[in-house]
SENU-988424 format. One record per residue (C-alpha): x, y negated, z negated. Coordinates in Angstrom, 3 decimals, decimal comma. Layout:
REM residues N
BARO        u        v        w
BARO        X        Y        Z
...
END
This chain:
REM residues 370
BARO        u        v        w
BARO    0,000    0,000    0,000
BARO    1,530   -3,427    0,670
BARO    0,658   -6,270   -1,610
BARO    1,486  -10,039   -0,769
BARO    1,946  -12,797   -3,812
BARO    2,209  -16,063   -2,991
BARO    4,457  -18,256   -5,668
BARO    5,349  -21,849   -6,344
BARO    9,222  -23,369   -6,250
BARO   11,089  -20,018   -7,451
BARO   14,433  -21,487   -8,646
BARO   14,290  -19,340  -11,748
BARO   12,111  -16,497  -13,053
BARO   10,221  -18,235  -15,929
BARO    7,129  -20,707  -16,554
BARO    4,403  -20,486  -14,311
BARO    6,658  -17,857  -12,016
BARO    6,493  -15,070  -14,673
BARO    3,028  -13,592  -13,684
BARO    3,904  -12,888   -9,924
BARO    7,521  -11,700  -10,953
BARO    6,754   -9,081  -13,608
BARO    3,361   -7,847  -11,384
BARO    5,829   -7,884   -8,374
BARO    8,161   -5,503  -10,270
BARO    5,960   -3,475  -12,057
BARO    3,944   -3,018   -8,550
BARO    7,364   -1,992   -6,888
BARO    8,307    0,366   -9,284
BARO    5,146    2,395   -8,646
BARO    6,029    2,800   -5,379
BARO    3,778   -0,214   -3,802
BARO    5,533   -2,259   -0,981
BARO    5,734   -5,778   -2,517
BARO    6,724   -8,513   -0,991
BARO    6,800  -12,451   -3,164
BARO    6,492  -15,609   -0,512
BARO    7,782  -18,656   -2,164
BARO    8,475  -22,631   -0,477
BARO   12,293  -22,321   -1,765
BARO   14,073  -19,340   -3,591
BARO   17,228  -19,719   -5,398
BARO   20,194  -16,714   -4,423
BARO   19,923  -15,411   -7,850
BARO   16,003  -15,109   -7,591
BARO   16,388  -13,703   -3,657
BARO   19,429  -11,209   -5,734
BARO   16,928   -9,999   -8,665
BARO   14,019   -9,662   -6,154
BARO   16,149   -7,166   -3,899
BARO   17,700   -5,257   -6,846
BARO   13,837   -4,726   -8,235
BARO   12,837   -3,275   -4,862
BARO   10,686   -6,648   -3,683
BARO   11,179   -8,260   -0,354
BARO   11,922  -12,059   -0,708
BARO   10,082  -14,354    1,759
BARO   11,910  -17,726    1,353
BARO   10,385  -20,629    3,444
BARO   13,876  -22,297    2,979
BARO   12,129  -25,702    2,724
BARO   14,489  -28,280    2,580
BARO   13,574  -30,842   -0,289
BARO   14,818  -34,368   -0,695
BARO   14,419  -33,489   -4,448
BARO   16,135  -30,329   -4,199
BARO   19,350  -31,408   -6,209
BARO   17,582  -33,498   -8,949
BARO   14,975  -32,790  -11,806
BARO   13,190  -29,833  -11,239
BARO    9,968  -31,716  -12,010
BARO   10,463  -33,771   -9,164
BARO   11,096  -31,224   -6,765
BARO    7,879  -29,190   -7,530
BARO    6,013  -32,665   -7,042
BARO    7,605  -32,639   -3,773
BARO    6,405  -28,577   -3,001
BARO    3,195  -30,173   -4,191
BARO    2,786  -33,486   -1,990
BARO    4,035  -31,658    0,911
BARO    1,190  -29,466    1,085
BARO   -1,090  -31,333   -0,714
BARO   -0,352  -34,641    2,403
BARO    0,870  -32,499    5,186
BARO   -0,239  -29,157    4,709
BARO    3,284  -28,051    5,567
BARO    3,038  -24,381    3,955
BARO   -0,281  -23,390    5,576
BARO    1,013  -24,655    8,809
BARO    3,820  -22,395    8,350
BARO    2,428  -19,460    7,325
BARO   -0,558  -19,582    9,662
BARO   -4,078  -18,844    9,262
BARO   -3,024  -14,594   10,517
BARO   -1,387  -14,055    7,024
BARO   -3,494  -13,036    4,274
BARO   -2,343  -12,565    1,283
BARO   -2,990  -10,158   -1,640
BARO   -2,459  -12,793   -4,895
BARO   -2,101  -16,497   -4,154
BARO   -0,324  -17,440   -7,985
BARO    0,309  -20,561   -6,567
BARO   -0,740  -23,867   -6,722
BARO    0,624  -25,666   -3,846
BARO    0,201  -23,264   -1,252
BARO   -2,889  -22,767    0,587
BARO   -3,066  -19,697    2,477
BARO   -6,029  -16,952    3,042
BARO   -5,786  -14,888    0,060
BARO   -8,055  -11,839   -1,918
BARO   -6,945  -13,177   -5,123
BARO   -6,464  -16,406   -5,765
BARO   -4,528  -17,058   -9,648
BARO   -5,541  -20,783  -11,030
BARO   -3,076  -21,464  -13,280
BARO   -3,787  -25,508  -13,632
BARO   -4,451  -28,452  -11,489
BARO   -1,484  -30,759  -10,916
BARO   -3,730  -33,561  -11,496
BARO   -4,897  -32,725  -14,389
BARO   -1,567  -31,998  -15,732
BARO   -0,144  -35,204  -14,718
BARO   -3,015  -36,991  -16,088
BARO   -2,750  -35,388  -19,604
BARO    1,241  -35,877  -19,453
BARO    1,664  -39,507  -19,008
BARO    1,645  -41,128  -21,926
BARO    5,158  -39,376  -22,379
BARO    6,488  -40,485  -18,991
BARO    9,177  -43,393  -18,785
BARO    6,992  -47,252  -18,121
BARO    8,163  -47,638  -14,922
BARO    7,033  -44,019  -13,880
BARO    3,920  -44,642  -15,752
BARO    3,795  -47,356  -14,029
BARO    3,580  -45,795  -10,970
BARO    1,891  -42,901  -11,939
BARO   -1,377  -45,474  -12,396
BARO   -1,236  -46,437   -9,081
BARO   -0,882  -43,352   -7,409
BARO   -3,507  -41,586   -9,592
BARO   -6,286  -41,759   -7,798
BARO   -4,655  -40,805   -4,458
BARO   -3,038  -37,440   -6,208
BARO   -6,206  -36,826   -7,585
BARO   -8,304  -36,730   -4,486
BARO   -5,668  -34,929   -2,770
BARO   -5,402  -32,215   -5,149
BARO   -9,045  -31,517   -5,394
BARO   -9,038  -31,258   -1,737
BARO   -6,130  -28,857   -1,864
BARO   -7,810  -26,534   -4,786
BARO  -10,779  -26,029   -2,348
BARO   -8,791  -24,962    0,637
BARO   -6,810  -22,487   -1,541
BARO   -9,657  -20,920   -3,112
BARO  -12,014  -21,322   -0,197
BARO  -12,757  -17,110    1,553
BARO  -10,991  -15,487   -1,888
BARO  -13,288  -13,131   -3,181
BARO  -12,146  -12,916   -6,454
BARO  -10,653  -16,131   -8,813
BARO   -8,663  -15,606  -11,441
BARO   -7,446  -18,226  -14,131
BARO   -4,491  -17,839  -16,324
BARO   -6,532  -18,971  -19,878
BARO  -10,320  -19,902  -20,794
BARO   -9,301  -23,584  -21,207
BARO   -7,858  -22,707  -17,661
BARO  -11,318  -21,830  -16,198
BARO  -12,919  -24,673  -17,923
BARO  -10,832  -27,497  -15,722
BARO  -11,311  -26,028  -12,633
BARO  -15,297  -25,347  -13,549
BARO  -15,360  -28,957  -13,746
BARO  -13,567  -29,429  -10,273
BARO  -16,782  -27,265   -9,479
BARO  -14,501  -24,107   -8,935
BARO  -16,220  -20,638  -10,697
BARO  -14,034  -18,946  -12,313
BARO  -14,607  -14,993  -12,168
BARO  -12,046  -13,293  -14,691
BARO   -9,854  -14,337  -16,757
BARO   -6,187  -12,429  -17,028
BARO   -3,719  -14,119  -19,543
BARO   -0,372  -13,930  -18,669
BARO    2,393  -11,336  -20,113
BARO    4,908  -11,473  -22,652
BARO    7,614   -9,035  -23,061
BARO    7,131   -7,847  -26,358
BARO   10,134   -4,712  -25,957
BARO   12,217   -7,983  -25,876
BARO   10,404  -10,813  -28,077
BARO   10,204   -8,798  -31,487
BARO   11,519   -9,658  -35,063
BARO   15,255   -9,179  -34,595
BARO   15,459   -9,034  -38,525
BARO   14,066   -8,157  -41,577
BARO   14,739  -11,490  -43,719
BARO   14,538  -14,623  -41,955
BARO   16,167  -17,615  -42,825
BARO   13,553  -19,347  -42,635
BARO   15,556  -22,637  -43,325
BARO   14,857  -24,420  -40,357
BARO   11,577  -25,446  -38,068
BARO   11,901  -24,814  -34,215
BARO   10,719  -26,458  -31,470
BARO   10,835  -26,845  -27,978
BARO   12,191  -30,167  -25,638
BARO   10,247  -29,389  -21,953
BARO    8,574  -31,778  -19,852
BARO    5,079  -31,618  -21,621
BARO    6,655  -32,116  -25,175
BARO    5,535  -35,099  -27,637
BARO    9,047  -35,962  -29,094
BARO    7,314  -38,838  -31,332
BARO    5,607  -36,544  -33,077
BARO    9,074  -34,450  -33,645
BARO   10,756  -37,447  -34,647
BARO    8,582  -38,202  -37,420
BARO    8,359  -34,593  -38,870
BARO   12,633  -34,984  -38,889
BARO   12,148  -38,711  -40,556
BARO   10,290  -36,793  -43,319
BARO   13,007  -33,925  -44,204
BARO   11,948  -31,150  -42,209
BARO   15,416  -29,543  -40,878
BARO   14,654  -29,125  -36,777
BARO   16,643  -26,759  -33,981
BARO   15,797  -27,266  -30,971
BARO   15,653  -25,623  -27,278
BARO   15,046  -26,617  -24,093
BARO   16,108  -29,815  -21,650
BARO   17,597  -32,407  -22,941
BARO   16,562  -34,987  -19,642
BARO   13,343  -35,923  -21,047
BARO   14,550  -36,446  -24,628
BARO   15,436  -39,750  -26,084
BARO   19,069  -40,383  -27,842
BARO   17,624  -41,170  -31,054
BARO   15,961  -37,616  -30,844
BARO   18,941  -35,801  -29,741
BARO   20,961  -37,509  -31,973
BARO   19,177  -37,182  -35,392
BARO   20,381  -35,533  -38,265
BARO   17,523  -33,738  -38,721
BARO   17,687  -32,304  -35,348
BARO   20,313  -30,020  -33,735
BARO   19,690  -29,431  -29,981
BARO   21,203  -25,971  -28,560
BARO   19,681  -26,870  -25,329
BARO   19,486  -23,484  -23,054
BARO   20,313  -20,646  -24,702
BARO   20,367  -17,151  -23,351
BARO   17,016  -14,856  -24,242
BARO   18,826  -12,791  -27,094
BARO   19,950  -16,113  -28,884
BARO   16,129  -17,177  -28,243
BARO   14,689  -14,550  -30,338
BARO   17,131  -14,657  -33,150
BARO   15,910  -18,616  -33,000
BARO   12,337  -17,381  -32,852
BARO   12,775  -14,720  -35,606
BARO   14,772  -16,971  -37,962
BARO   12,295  -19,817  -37,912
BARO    9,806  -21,217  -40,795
BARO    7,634  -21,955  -38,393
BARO    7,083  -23,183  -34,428
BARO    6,728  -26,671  -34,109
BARO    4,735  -27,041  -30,855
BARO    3,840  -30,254  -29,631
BARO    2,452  -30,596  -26,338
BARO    0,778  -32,779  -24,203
BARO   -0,676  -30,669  -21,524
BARO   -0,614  -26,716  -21,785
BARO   -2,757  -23,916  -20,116
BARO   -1,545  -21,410  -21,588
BARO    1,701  -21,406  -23,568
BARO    4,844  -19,452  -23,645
BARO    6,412  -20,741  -26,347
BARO    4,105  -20,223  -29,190
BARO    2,957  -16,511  -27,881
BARO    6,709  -15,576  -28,002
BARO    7,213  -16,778  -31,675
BARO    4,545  -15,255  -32,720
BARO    5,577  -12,007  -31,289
BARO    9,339  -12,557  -32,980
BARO    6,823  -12,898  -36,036
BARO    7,183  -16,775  -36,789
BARO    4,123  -18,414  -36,790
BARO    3,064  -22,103  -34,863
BARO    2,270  -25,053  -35,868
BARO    0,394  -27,093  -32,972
BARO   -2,875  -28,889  -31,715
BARO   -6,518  -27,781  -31,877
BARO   -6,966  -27,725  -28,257
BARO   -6,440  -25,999  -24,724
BARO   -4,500  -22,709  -23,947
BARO   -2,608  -22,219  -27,655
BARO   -5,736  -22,744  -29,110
BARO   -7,197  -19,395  -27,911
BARO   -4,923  -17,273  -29,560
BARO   -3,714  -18,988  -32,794
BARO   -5,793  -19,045  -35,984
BARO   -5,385  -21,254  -38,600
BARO   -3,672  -19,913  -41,841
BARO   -3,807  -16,297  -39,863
BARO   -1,386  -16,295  -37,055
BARO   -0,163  -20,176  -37,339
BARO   -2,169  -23,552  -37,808
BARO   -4,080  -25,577  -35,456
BARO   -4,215  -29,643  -36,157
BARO   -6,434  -32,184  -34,776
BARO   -4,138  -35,544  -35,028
BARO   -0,091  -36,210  -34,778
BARO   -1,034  -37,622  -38,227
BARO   -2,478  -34,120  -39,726
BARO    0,710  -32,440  -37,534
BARO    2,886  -33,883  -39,400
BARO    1,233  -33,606  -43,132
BARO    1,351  -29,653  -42,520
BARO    5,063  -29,576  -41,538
BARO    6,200  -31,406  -44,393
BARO    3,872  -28,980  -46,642
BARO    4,698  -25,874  -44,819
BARO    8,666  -27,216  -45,241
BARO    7,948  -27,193  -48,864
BARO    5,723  -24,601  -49,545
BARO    6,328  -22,131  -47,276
BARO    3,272  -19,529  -46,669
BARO    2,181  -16,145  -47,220
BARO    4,209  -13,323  -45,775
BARO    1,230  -11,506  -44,450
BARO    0,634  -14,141  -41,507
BARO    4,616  -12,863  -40,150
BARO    2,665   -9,810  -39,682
BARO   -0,325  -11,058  -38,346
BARO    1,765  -12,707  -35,560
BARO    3,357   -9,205  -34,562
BARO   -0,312   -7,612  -34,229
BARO   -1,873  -10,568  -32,183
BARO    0,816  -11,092  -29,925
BARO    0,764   -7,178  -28,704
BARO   -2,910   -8,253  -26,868
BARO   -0,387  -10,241  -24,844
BARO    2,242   -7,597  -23,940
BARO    3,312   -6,623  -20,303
BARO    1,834   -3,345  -20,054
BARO   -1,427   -4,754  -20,764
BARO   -1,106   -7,548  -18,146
BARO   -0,166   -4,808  -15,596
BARO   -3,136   -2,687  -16,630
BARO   -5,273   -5,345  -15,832
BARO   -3,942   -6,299  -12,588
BARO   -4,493   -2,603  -11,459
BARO   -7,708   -2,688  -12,636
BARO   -8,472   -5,295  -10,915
BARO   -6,803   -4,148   -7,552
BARO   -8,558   -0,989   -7,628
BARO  -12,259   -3,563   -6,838
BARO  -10,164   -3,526   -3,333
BARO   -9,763    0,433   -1,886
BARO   -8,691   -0,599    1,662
BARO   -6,566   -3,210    0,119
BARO   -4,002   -2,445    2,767
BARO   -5,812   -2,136    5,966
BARO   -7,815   -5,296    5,022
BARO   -4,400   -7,215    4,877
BARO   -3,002   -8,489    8,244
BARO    0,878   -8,309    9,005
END
């Protein structure tokens, strides 16, 4: 059987990537002929593709952006299709693929994987950009807005089935008037995120510096005592966060060092301004540290307050439970409770459902067009 995915920028194998990889490999090592179509691949992503058994389709697009913030050069994947409707020209109207996981690229598909409007994401994110990009954020708003709308319709538009990535997922493209008809969370590796010791340390608070992160909010928790490592990018972060003496930055660190950072932890600090779903606080939870974070969208789903974490309505109320957690601590038993909950999240799940879910299409293969 052949199967098709569709993917956004692929210059790593993380973020919104992870769902097509790990189905793509699981897929191929059952024997299926797998094949992952992305705008621009990097040689280490075309290398791991090849040595899992996939074939690589790069488009080889070549970005003005390609060199600078990644951010920027997924805007540009974005606005190229979005304007120009470069990809779908490509591609053609003959291809169809099996799983479309992305969201720049419209092409017929018999899946199609929601896994956020750009939009909306830019929308919720700006109040953290930089003024002048702000600046021109609010005057390009409405134009990426229309566009994008008009995009999401031609990418879901002949899929039989839609698929979002999280509930709060569905609920923005419902009001887009786009029905959502399943909903399949995406996979954590819990063989690899796991409690790497018995006795934490537990004498620091983690968090994470990304694109969609509220550093005020971090700031202020530091200001008030709370001891802060942090990893991530340091481009968006300003020097007096970086250079606090509350806060030490590792920056990127390698997966093993990640879950000794997860499984040392207090607690997960998780600020965020826009977030569908959430790697971040599912994989502390599965190294058994529980989150701290907001009442709302994709972490709110599977965090429970005083159970697997704590959910917060205000930055104000954010930072009252860090400094209380910082000095308290909490019951043992919600370490455990992280383990349990996070296991509804694992990879062998996620594949189970995706096979599930393929087997609604019995002539999957001849319906497909080479």
């Amino acid at each position: 059987m052949s199967i098709k995915l569709v993917c956004d920028v692929t210059m790593n194998l993380g973020g919104s990537i992870r769902p097509a990889i790990y189905l793509a490999k699981d897929l191929a090592s059952r024997g299926y002929d797998v094949s992952v179509i992305s705008p621009i691949m990097s040689n280490d992503v075309e290398h791991h593709l090849i040595a899992n058994g996939i074939t690589p389709v790069n488009l080889c697009t070549n970005f003005l952006t390609k060199n600078l913030d990644p951010s920027l050069l997924w805007f540009e994947a974005w606005a190229r299709e979005a304007f120009l409707g470069s990809y779908s020209r490509h591609l053609g109207d003959e291809l169809v693929v099996t799983i479309n996981f992305s969201q720049m690229i419209s092409v017929p598909s018999l899946i199609c994987y929601l896994q956020g409007p750009p939009s909306v994401a830019l929308k919720d994110m700006k109040k953290e950009f930089p003024i002048n990009l702000r600046i021109v954020y609010n005057i390009l708003s409405p134009i990426i807005e229309y566009f994008d709308e008009k995009l999401i319709s031609q990418m879901i538009r002949g899929s039989p089935l839609i698929i979002s990535n999280s509930k709060f997922c569905a609920s923005m493209y419902s009001e887009l008037g786009v029905k959502v008809d399943d909903v399949i969370y995406p996979p954590i590796e819990c063989r690899t995120f796991h409690p790497s010791m018995s006795k934490p340390s537990s004498d620091y608070v983690l968090t994470y510096f990304g694109k969609e992160t509220i550093f005020s909010i971090i700031k202020k928790i530091a200001d008030s005592g709370v001891k802060i490592k942090a990893f991530g990018s340091k481009k968006p972060v300003h020097s007096r966060v970086l250079k606090h003496p509350n806060i030490e930055f590792r920056g990127t660190v390698t997966t093993s060092e990640l879950v000794d950072l997860y499984s040392n932890a207090l607690f997960t600090l998780f600020p965020f301004t826009h977030e569908p779903f959430g790697y971040v606080p599912l994989e502390s939870m599965a190294c058994g540290t529980p989150v701290l974070t907001y009442d709302v969208q994709g972490p709110s789903e599977y965090i429970v307050t005083d159970h697997t974490g704590w959910l917060t309505h205000t930055d104000a109320e954010m930072a009252q439970k860090a400094k209380e957690l910082w000095t308290r601590g909490y019951p043992s038993r919600i370490r455990l409770n992280c383990v349990k909950k996070a296991i509804n999240f694992d990879r062998k799940l996620y594949l189970e459902k995706w096979l599930k879910t393929l087997n609604n299409f019995p002539n999957l293969a001849e319906s497909e067009k080479s």
